[in-house]
C-alpha positions in Angstrom: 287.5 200.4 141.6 291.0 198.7 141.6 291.9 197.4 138.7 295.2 195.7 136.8 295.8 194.1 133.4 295.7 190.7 133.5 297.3 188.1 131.3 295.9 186.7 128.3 294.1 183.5 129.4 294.4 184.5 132.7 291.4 183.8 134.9 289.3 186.0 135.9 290.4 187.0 139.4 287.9 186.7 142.3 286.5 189.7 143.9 287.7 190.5 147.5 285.3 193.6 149.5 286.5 194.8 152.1 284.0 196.7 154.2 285.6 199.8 156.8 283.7 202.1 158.8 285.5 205.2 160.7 288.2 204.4 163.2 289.2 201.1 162.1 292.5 199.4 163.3 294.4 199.7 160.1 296.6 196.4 160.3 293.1 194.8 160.2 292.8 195.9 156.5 296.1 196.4 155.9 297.4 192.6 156.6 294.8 190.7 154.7 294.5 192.9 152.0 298.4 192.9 151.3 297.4 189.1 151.5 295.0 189.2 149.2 296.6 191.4 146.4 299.5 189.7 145.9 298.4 185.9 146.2 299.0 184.3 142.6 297.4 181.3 141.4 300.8 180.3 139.3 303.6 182.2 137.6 301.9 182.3 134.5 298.4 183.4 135.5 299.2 186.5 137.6 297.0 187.9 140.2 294.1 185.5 141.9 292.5 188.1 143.5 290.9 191.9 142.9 290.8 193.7 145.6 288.4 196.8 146.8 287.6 199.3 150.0 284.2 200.3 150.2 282.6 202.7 153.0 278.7 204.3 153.2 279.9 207.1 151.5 282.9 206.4 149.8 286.2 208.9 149.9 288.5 209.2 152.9 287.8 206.6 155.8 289.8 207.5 159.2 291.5 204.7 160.5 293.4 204.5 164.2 296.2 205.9 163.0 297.3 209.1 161.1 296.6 207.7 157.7 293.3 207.5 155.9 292.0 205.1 153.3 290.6 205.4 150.5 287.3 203.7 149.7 284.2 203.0 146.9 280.6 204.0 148.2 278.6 200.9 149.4 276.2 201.6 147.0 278.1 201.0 144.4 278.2 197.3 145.5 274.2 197.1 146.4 273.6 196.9 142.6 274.2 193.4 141.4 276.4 193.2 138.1 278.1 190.5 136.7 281.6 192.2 136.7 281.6 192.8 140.1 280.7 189.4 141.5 281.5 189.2 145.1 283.9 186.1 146.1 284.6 187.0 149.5 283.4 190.2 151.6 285.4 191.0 154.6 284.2 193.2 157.7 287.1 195.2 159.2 287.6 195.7 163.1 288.1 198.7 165.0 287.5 200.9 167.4 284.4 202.0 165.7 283.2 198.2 166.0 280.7 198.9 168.1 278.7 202.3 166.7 279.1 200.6 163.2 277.3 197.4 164.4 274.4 200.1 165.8 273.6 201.6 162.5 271.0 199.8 161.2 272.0 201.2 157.8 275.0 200.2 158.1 274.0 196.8 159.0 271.2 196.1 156.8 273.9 197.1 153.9 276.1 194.4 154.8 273.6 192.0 155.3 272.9 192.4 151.4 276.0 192.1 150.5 276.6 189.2 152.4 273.8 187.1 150.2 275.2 188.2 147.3 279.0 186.7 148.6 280.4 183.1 148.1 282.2 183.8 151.3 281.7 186.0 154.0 284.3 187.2 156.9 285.0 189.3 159.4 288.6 190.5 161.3 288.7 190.9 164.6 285.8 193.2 166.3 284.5 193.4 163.0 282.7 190.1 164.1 280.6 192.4 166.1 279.1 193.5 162.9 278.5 190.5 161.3 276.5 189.6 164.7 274.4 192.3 164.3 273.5 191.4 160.8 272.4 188.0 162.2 274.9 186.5 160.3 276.3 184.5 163.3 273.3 183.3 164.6 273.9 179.1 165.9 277.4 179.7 164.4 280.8 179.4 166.3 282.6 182.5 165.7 285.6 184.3 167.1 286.7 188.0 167.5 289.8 189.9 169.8 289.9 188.6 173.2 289.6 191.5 174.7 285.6 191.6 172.7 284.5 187.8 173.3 282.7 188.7 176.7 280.9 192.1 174.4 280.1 189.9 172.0 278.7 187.0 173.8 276.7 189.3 176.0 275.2 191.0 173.3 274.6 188.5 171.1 273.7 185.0 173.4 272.7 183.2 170.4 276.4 183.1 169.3 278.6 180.5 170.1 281.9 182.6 170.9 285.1 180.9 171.1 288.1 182.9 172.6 291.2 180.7 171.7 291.0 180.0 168.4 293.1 182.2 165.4 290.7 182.0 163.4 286.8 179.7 162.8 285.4 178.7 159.6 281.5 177.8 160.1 280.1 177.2 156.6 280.9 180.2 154.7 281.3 182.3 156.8 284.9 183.2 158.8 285.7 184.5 161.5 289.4 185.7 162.6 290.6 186.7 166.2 292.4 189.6 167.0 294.4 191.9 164.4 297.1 190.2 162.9 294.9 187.2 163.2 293.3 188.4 159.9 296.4 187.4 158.1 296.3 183.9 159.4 292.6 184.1 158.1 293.6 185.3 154.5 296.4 182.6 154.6 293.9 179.7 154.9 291.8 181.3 152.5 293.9 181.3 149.8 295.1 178.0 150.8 291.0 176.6 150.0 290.9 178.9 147.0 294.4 178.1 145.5 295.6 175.1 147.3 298.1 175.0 149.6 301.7 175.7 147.8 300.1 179.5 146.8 299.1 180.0 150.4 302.7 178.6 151.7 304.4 180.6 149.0 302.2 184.2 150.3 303.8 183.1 153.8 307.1 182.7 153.1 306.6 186.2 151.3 305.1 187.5 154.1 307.7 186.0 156.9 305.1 184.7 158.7 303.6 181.2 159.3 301.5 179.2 157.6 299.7 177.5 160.2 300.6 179.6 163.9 300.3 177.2 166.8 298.2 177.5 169.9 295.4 180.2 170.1 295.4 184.4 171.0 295.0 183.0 174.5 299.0 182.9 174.7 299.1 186.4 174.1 297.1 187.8 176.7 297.5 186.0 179.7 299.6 189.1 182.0 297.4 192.2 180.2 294.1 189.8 180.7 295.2 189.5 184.4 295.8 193.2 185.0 292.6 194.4 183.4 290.4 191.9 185.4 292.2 193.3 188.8 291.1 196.8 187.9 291.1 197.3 191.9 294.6 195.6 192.6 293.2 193.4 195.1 295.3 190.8 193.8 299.0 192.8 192.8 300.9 191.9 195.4 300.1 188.2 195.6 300.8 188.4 191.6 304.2 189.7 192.4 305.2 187.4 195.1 304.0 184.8 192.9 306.6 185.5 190.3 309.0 186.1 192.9 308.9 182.3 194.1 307.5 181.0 190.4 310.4 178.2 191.4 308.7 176.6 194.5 305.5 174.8 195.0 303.0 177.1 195.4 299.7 176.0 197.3 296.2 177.3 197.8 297.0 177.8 201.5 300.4 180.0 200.8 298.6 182.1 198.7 295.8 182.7 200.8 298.6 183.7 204.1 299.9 186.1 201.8 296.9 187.8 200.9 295.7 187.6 204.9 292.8 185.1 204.0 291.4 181.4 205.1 292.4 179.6 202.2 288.5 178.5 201.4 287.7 183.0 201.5 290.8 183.8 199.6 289.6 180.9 196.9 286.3 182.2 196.9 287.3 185.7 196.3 290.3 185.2 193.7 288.0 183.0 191.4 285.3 185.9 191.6 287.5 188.7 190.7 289.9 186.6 188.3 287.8 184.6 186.7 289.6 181.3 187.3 291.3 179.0 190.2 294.1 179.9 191.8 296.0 177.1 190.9 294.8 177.4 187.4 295.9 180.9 188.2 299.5 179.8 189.1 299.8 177.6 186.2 299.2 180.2 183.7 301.4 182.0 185.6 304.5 179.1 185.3 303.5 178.9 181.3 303.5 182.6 180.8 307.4 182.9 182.4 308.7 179.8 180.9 307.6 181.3 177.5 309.9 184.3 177.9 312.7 181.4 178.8 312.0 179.5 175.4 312.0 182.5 173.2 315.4 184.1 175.0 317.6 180.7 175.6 318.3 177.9 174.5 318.0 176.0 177.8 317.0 172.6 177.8 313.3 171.9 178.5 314.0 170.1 181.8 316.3 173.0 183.1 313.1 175.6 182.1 310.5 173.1 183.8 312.7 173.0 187.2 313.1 177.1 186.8 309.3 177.6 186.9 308.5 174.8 189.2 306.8 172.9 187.0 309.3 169.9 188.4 309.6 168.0 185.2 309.2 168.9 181.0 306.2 166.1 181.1 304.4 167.9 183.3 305.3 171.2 181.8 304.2 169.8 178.2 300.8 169.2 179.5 300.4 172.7 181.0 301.1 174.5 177.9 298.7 171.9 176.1 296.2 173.1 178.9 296.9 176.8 178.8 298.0 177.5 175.0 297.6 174.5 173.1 301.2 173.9 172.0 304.3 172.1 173.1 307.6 174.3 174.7 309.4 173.0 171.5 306.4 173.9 169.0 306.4 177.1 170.7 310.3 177.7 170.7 310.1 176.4 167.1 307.5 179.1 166.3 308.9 181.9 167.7 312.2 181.3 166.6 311.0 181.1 162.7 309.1 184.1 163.4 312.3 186.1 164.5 314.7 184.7 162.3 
């Protein structure tokens, strides 16, 4: 098991588990554990935090990329020792999500060790196995956007949120998708260590403490594509962004697509899952986004460019759509990049 020479006087750190299974997404481990290992409580008290991998068997753990990782065998955590109290367990996603949250082994394993935790977690799809645990049962919880509709269909008894970064519903946590994990870990540390150690991991890390909005903002065109599988909906997409300037109504829409405008309503809201309108809107907030993060425009120039005809009206949309302002937003991305 990792281990490090401490300080004298140093408290002792706090346990971090990390669980994997084959065919996890890497940057799921990979972003809070770097997280993890590095947070300090002070200058003078060194690490905060020991850090382990554990699989069911131990050794060489495939991940979704070329590189394995090593890990400790499960077992060796079923065993309760003093030493080796568990502070926080954390699930990992993957693509192997879903046959790891079918073996009941598996499953019952981490169920175990999640009594024996102060804190329990999961990153992205690695929700799924916490579900199948019963660990989320009656509790909000969050996983990739892409799973929320797996994981609410599977498991009805879980309250799934799709926006949020990340949910913390009494000890247990929850992150969204991937890189969400480090958001997760960031908040973490700031409960454990207060909030100077988390801001000084950030600033470490070039990331932010606190990102704004939710993973909603990152998947509006991808979400879009995957729901239209058949392409009914392609070109009207594309004329859409063609004329993102004008004001586009339920009744221009529906001439496009050859439709009476209560059909073509009807139809759209089956296939995509929301209003037109609310379809356009997203739309108008997905372009303007490219706008803030490329230019410096002035807000008022970027609402009249997407047709949202004044900044009030196109603060309120992104409120609606990603839960940030265009200046929080440009803010954001702008730190991000710089």
């Amino acid at each position: 098991m990792t281990s490090f020479y401490a300080k004298p006087n140093a408290p002792e750190p706090m346990n971090v588990l990390f669980v994997v299974y084959p065919d996890i997404v890497l940057l799921d481990l990979a972003g809070p554990l770097q997280v993890f290992t590095h947070a300090c409580r002070n200058a003078d008290h060194g690490p905060a935090y020991r850090t382990h991998v554990a699989s069911v068997a131990g050794g060489a753990t495939a991940t979704n990329t070329i590189l394995q990782i090593d890990s400790d065998p499960l077992s060796d955590w079923l065993v309760p020792r003093r030493d080796v109290a568990i502070h926080t367990l954390i699930v990992v996603g993957g693509d192997g999500a879903i046959p790891a949250s079918a073996d009941a082994v598996f499953v019952d394993q981490v169920r175990q060790l999640a009594d024996r935790s102060a804190r329990v977690c999961s990153v992205c799809s690695g929700a799924l196995v916490l579900a199948a645990a019963g660990l989320l049962d009656g509790r909000r919880a969050v996983t990739h956007w892409e799973d929320c509709d797996y994981l609410a269909a599977h498991y009805p008894v879980v309250n799934v949120e799709v926006d949020p970064i990340f949910i913390k519903d009494g000890k247990i946590w929850t992150s969204a998708g991937i890189t969400a994990g480090i958001d997760m870990a960031l908040a973490i540390i700031e409960e454990d260590l207060g909030k100077p150690a988390a801001m000084a991991m950030a600033r470490s890390l070039v990331t932010p403490m606190v990102r704004s909005g939710g993973q909603s903002q990152f998947s509006t065109a991808l979400d879009r594509q995957l729901r239209d599988a058949e392409e009914r909906f392609t070109s009207l997409h594309r004329w859409i962004t063609q004329n993102i300037y004008r004001r586009i109504s339920v009744e221009d829409m529906a001439r496009e697509c050859g439709m009476s405008p209560r059909n073509f309503s009807r139809r759209y809201t089956e296939t995509m899952g929301v209003p037109p309108a609310k379809a356009v809107e997203r739309m108008r907030v997905e372009a303007a986004r490219e706008m803030l993060a490329t230019t410096d425009k002035a807000l008022k120039t970027v609402a009249l460019d997407f047709g949202f005809q004044d900044d009030e009206r196109m603060r309120r949309a992104f409120l609606r759509q990603i839960r940030t302002t265009p200046s929080d937003y440009r803010r954001q991305f702008r730190a991000q990049c710089s």
